[in-house]
C-alpha positions in Angstrom: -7.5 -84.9 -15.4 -7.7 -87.4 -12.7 -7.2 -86.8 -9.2 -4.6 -89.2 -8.7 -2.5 -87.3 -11.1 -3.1 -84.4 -9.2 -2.0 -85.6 -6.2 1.5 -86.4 -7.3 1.8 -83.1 -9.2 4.8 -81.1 -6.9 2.9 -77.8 -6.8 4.4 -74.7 -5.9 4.1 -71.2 -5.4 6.0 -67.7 -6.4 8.3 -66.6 -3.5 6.4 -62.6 -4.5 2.7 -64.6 -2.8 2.3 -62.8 0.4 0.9 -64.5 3.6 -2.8 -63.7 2.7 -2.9 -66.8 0.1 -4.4 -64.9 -2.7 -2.3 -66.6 -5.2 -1.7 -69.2 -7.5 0.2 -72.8 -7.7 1.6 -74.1 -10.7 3.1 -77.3 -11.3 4.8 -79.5 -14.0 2.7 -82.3 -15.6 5.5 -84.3 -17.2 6.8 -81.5 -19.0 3.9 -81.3 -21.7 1.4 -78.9 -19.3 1.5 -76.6 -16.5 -1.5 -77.1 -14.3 -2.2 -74.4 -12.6 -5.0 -73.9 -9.0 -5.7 -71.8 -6.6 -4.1 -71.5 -3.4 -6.8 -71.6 -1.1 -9.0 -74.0 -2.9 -7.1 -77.3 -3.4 -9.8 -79.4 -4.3 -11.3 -76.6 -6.7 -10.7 -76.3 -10.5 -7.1 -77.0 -12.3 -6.1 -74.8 -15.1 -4.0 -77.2 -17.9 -1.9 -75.1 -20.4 0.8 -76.6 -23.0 4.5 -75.9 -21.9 5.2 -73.5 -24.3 1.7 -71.5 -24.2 2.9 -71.3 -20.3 6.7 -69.9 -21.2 4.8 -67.1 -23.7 2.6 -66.3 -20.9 5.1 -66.2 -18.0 7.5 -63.9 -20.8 4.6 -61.3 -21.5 4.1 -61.1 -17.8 7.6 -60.5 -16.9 8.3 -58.2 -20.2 5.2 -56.1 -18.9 4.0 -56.3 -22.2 
């Protein structure tokens, strides 16, 4: 993945992160991947997942299952 893609990705962040940081961003990459990075380290490593590996994920973690 490029870094110019990167930079136009529209990251964002769960409204449950508290002020401390320790969280994660996710972000769109024209609908066939969610990238996701750490908060504090922009410039660090970039997790890319298909879109529906994402939605089973984000299900599971919601479910509590």
């Amino acid at each position: 993945m490029e870094m110019a893609e990167l930079s136009r990705a529209e990251w964002r962040r769960s409204s449950y992160s508290g002020t401390n940081g320790n969280c994660v961003e996710v972000a769109a990459d024209c609908g066939m991947r969610v990238l996701v990075r750490d908060t504090k380290d922009h410039e660090g490593a970039v997790l890319a997942f298909q879109s529906v590996v994402w939605r089973r994920f984000a299900g599971k973690v919601k479910s509590g299952t």
